[in-house]
C-alpha angles and dihedrals in degrees: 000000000000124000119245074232097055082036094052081054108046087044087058087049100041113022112024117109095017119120113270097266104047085041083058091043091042101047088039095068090051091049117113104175138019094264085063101045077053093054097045102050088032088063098049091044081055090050085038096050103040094028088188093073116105118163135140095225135059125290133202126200098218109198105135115107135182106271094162121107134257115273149145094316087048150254116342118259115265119239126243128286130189116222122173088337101317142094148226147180133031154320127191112200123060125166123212085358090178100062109024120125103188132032107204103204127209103204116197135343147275121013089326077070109133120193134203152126135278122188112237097210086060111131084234090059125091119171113191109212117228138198118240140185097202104072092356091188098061117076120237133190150154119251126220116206115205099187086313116198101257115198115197121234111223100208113047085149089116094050090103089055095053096087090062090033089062109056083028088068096030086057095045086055097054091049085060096043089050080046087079101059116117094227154023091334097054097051093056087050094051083049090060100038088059088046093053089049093053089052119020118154104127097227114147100256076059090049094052107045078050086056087052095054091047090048088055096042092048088055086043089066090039081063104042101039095250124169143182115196132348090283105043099137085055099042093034077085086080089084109031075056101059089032082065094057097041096040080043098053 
């Protein structure tokens, strides 16, 4: 299996720079887990959702914050605030943290909701790795912000889509990845790909005719023994989870 490092690589060389759909396609059919069809589709929904993002390394759109209460380990981490162009506190979700170039923040709530871009490299920046048992290869963390330099994003018109965007491009990358099979699986997965390019406007009777193929093509590999990663039965979740929320709609 590939390495989220020699993933990280080939996606710079393959899929950076290409329009959400083809970055999805593109990534998907080097993916060679779950953590990596995340990844892939996960990437194009960010481009898809802030447009004005552009750049060649991997984003994540950190919105997660400590709710819990406080308790024996202590009080829970504050969110983050903006304050003359900077940032501080905390958010608690950060995929491929490793790896990851540009934190995209969502500070404050409701319509008062501000939205911008922190560098991860950025000196004010410390992201702390954890282990996981859900998509165990791809490296997750929590991210601190020390008056971190906050750059607004202009256009935060698309946040609202971002909850169909992203299963809508994680699925597109796992038909691609599925694309690569060397059998049954693969060729209903070419059959949908070609189906989701004739027709790909991402509206929710889209999304959800998306969620049924997956669906087949999930009990398809049930069938056939096919797997995807070491850990398949544990990160297969990723789509029963999303299935819940579309099926749900």
């Amino acid at each position: 299996m590939m390495t989220e490092d020699d993933f990280y690589l080939r996606w710079c060389e393959v899929a950076a720079q290409q329009k959400p759909s083809d970055m999805a396609r593109l990534a998907g059919t080097l993916a060679t887990s779950p953590g990596q069809i995340f990844i892939a589709g996960y990437q194009a929904a960010v481009r898809a959702t802030f447009p004005e993002l552009h750049h060649n390394g991997w984003v994540c759109f950190a919105v997660t914050e400590d709710r819990s209460p406080d308790s024996k380990a202590g009080p829970a981490k504050p969110g983050v605030t903006l304050v003359d162009g900077k940032v501080s506190g905390f958010k608690t979700w950060i995929a491929a943290a490793n790896s990851v170039d540009v934190l995209v923040l969502k500070v404050g709530s409701g319509n008062a909701a501000v939205y911008g871009y922190v560098a991860a490299e950025d000196a004010e920046v410390v992201i702390n790795l954890r282990t996981a048992e859900f998509l165990a290869d791809m490296s997750q963390g929590t991210a601190e912000f020390r008056n971190a330099a906050f750059t607004p994003l202009i256009d935060s018109s698309r946040v609202r889509e971002f909850r169909r965007s992203e299963p809508f491009y994680i699925y597109l990358a796992f038909l691609a990845c599925l694309s690569t099979l060397g059998q049954s699986v693969a060729k209903k997965a070419i059959g949908n790909l070609a189906a989701v390019a004739l027709n790909e406007q991402n509206t929710e009777p889209d999304l959800v005719r998306l969620d049924q193929a997956v669906a087949e093509l999930l009990a398809m590999m049930d069938r056939d023994g096919v797997t995807l990663g070491d850990r398949w039965d544990i990160d297969k979740r990723l789509f029963s989870m999303y299935s819940k929320g579309i099926q749900g709609a």
